[in-house]
C-alpha positions as CSV (number, residue, x, y, z in Angstrom):
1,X,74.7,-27.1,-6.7
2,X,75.8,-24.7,-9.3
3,X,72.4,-24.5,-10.7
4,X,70.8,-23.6,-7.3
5,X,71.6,-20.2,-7.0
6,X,70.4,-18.9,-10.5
7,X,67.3,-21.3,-9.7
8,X,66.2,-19.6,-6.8
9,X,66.9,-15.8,-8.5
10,X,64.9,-16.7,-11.8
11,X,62.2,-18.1,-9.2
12,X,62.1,-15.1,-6.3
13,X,63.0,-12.2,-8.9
14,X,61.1,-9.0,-8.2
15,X,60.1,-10.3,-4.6
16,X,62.5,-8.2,-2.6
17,X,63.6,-11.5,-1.4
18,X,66.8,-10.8,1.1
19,X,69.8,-12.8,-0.1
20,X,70.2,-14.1,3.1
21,X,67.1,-16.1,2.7
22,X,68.5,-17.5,-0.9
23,X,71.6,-18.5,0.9
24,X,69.3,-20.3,3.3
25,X,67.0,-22.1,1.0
26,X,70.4,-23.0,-1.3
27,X,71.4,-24.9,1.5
28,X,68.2,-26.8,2.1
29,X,69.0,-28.5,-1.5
30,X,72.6,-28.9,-0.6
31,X,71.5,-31.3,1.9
32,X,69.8,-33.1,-0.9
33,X,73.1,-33.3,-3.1
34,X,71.9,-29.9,-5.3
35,X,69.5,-31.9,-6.6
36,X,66.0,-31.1,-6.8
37,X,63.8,-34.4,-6.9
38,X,60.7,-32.2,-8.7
39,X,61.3,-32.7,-12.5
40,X,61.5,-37.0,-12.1
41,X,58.0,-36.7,-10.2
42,X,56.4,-34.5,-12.8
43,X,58.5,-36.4,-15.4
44,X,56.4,-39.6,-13.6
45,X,53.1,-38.2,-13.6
46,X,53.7,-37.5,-16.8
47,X,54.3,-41.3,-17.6
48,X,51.1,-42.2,-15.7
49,X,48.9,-39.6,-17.3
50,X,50.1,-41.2,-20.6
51,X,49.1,-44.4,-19.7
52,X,46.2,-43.1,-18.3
53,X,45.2,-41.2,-21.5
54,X,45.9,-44.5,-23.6
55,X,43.3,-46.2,-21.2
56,X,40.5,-44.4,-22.5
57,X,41.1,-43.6,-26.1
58,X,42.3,-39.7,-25.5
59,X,45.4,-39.2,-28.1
60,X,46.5,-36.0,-26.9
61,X,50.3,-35.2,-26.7
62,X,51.8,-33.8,-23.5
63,X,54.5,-31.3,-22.5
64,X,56.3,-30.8,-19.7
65,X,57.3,-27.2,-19.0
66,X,58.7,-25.3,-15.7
67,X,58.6,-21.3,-14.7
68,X,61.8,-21.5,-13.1
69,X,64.0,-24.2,-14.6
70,X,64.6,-26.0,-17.9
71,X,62.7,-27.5,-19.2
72,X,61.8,-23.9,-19.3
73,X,57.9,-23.0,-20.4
74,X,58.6,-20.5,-23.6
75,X,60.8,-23.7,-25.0
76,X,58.2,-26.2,-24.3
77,X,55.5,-23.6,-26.4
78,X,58.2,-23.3,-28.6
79,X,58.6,-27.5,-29.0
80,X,54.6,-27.7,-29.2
81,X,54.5,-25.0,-32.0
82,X,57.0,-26.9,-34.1
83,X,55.1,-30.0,-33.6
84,X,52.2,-28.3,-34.8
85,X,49.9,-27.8,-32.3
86,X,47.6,-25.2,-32.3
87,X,45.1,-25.5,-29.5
88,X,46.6,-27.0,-25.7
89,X,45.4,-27.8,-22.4
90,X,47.1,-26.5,-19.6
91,X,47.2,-28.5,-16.3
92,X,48.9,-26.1,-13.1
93,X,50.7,-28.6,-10.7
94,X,48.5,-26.6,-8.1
95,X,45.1,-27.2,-6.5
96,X,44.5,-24.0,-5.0
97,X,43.6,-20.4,-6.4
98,X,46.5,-17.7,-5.5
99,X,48.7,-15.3,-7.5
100,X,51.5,-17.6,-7.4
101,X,49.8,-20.9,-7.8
102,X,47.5,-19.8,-10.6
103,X,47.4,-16.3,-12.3
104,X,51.4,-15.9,-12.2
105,X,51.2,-19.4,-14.4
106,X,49.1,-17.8,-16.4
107,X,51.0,-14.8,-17.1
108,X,53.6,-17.1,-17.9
109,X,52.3,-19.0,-20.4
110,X,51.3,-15.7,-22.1
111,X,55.1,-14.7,-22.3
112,X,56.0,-17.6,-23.3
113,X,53.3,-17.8,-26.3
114,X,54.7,-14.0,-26.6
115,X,58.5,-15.6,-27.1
116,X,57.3,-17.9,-29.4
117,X,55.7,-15.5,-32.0
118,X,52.1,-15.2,-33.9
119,X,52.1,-19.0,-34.2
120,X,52.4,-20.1,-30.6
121,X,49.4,-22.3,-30.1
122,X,46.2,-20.9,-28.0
123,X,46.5,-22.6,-24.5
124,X,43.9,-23.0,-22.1
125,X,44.0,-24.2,-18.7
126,X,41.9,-26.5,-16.4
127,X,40.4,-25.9,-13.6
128,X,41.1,-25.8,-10.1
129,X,41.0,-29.2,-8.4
130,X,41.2,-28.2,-4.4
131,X,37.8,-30.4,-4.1
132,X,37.5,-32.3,-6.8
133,X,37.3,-36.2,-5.5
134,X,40.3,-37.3,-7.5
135,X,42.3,-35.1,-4.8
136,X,40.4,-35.2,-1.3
137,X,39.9,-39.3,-2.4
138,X,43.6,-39.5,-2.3
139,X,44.5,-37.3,0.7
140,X,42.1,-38.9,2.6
141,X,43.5,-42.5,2.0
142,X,47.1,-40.6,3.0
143,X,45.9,-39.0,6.3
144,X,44.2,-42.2,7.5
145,X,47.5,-44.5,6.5
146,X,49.4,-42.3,8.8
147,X,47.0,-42.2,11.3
148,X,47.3,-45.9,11.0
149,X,50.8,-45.3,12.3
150,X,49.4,-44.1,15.8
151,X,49.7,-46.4,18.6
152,X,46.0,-47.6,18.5
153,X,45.4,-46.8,22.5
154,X,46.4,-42.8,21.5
155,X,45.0,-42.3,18.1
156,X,41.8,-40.8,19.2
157,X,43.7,-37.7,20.6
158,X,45.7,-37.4,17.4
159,X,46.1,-33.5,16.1
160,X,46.2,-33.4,12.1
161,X,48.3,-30.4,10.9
162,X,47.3,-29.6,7.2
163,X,50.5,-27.5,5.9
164,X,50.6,-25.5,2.6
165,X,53.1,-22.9,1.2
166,X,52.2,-19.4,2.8
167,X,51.8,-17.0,0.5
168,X,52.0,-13.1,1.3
169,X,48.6,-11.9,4.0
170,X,48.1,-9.5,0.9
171,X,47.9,-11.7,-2.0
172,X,45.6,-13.9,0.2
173,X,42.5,-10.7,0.9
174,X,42.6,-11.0,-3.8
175,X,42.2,-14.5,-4.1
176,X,40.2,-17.8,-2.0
177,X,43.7,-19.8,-1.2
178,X,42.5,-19.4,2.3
179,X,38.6,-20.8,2.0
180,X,39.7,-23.6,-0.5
181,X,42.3,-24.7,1.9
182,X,40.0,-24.7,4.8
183,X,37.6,-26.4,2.9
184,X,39.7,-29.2,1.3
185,X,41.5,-29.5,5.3
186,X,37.5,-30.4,6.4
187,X,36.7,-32.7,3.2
188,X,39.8,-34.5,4.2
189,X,39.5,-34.7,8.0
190,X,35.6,-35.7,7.6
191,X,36.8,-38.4,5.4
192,X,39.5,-39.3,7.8
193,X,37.7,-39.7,10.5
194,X,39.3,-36.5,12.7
195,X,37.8,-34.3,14.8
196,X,41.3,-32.2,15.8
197,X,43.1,-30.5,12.5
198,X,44.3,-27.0,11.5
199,X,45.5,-25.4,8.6
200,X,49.2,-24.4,9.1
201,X,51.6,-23.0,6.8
202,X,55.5,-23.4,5.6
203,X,58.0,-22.5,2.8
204,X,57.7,-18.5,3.5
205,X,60.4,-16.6,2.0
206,X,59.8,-13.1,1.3
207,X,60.7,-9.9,3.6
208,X,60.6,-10.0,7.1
209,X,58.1,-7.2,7.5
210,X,56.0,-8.2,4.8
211,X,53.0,-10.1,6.6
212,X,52.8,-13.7,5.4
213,X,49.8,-16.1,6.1
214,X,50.2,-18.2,9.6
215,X,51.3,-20.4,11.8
216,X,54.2,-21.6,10.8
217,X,54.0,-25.6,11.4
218,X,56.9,-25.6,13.1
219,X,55.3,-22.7,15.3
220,X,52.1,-24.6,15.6
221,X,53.9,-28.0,16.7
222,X,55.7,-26.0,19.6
223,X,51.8,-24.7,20.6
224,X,50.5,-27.7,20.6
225,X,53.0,-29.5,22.7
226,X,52.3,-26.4,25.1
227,X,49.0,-27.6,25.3
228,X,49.7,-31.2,25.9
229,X,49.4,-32.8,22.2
230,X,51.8,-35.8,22.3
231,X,51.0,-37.4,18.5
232,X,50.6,-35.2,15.7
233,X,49.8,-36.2,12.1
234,X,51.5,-33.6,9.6
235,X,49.7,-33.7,6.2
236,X,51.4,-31.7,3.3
237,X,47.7,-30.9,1.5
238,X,48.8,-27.5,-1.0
239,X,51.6,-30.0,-2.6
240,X,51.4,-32.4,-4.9
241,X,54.5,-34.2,-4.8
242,X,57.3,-35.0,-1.9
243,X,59.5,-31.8,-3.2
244,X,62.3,-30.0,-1.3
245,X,59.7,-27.5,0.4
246,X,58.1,-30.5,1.7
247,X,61.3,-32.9,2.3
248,X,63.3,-30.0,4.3
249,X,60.4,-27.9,5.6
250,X,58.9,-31.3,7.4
251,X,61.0,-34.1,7.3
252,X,63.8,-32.3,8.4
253,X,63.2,-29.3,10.2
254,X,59.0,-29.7,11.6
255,X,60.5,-32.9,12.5
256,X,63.6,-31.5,14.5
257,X,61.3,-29.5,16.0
258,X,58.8,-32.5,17.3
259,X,61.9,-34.6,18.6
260,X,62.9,-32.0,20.6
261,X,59.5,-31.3,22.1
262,X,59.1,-35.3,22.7
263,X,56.2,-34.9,20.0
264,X,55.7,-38.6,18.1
265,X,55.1,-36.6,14.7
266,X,53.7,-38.8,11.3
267,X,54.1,-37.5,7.9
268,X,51.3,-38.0,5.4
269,X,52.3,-38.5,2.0
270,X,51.4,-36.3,-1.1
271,X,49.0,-37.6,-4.0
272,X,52.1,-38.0,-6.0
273,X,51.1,-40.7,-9.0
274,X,48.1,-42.7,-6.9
275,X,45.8,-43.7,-9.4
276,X,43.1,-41.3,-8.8
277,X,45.0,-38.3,-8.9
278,X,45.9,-39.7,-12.2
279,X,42.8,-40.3,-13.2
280,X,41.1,-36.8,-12.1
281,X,43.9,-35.3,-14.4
282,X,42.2,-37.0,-17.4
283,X,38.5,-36.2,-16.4
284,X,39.2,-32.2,-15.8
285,X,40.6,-33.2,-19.9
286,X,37.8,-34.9,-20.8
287,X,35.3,-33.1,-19.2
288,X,36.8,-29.7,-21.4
289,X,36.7,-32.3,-24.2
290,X,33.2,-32.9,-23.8
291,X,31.2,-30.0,-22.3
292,X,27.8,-32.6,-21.6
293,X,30.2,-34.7,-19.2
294,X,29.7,-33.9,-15.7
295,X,32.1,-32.2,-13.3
296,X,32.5,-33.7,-10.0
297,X,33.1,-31.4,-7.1
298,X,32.9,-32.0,-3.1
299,X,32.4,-29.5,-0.7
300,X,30.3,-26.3,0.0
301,X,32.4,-24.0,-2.8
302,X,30.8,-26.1,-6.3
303,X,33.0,-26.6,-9.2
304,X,35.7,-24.1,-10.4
305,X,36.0,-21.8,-13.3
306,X,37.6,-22.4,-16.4
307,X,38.2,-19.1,-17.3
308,X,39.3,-16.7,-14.9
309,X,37.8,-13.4,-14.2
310,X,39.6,-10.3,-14.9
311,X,41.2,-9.1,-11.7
312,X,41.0,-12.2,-9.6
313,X,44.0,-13.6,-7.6
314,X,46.0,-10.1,-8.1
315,X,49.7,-10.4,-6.4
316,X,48.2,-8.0,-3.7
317,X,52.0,-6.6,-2.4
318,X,52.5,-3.5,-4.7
319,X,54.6,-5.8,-7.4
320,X,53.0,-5.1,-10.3
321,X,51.0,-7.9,-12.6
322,X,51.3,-7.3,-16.8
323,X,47.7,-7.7,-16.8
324,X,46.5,-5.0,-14.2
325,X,46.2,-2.1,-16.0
326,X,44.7,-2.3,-19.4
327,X,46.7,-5.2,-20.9
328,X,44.7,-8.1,-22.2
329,X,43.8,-10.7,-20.0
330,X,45.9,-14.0,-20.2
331,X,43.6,-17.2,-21.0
């Protein structure tokens, strides 16, 4: 628990984040012992990726490094450079495009390359994955198994309640976090079989007056009980693994909230380790490996950059970016 607070400040620091709200989130991982299960699932898909790697002949090293938290990013460059690497791949533990979930890592890695000195190695990082069939495959197969939970006789009215982190209304007009979502939320439900979904939000934490993106699921879940939803599958697409945001923000409080509205409410699980999450991870590798190997993509939006443009997915809410005015662009 010690290691919560400082946590929380490196990760909300020039937010205007009310300490109030710290204190609140603080307690979400108390409930959870202080401990944050994040690092073992990234520490595991690291495991699998090796393995998967090793399956088809790519040798390639791989580091694990974190914004907020040790293993911290700048050490990790740091630990590649004495290793001797040069050249790296970066993979963002994010499938959508925003300021925070994709340009902010970027800035990142260029401070930490910055810490490291002239001899950090060039890092370059994959592309987006929000359609990509290695993650709608998987989310599919996760909605439809909790479906599967639904009494037979009352899964045809089922609502499906795609959740991901809100993010400032601002940041949102500079990037597509919106459209990809929507458009993943559709691949998903088409694949699922459902008719009734919508793209809801959770996790927000900056100023009250600051406009974030919504509903709010636990919002949404009192709405549709209003208008006579009884079964409701929650489906946690903008995460990748069963973290606190997810474990507190809908196994414990979204699902207060249904019990109390006598909603039967389903959690679908995240794409975690399943085998072709997994495998996507090694074909957005090979596929920068080897530029004549096709890139799959599903969906009306086509394939994602690898580079990104100058000026695309700015933090929209007055905090300043490094890169905004003149600097050079991170990778």
């Amino acid at each position: 628990m010690d290691d919560v607070m400082p946590f929380l400040e490196n990760a909300t620091r020039g937010r205007g984040v009310p300490r109030e709200r710290l204190e609140d989130v603080a307690h979400h991982y108390e409930l959870f012992g202080g401990l944050s299960p994040i690092n073992a699932q990234n520490r595991a898909l690291v495991v699998a990726l090796r393995e998967e790697l090793d399956a088809h002949g790519i040798g390639l090293p791989i580091y694990f490094g974190n914004r907020n938290w040790h293993p911290l990013l700048a050490d990790t460059v740091r630990e590649m450079r004495d290793g001797g690497v040069q050249r790296a791949l970066a993979f963002f533990t994010s499938a959508f495009s925003s300021y925070s979930g994709c340009r902010q890592y970027r800035e990142n890695v260029v401070v930490a390359q910055e810490s490291v000195g002239a001899d950090a190695p060039e890092i370059l990082k994959l592309r987006a994955f929000w359609n990509h069939p290695g993650f709608i495959g998987p989310n599919i197969e996760n909605v439809s198994a909790a479906l599967a939970r639904i009494p037979a006789d009352r899964r045809g009215s089922v609502h499906v309640a795609f959740t991901a982190h809100s993010i400032p209304a601002a940041m949102a007009h500079h990037c597509r976090y919106e459209s990809q979502l929507e458009e993943a939320a559709r691949l998903v439900a088409e694949g699922a079989g459902v008719a009734d979904y919508q793209v809801v939000f959770q996790s927000r934490s900056g100023p009250p007056h600051v406009p974030w993106l919504a509903p709010d699921v636990c919002d949404h879940l009192r709405q549709l009980a209003a208008e006579g939803v009884t079964d409701v599958v929650v489906a946690p697409i903008g995460f990748l693994s069963d973290h606190i945001e997810v474990l507190y923000d809908l196994d414990h409080e979204a699902r207060a909230v249904a019990a109390e509205l006598g909603m039967t409410m389903v959690r679908a699980g995240t794409v975690g380790i399943q085998q072709a999450f997994v495998a996507m991870i090694r074909e957005l590798v090979q596929e920068r490996l080897d530029p004549s190997i096709p890139r799959r993509a599903l969906g009306r939006q086509g394939v994602g950059h690898d580079a990104c443009p100058p000026g695309c997915c700015l933090p929209g809410t007055g905090r300043p970016s490094p890169w905004d005015a003149g600097a050079a662009q991170p990778p």
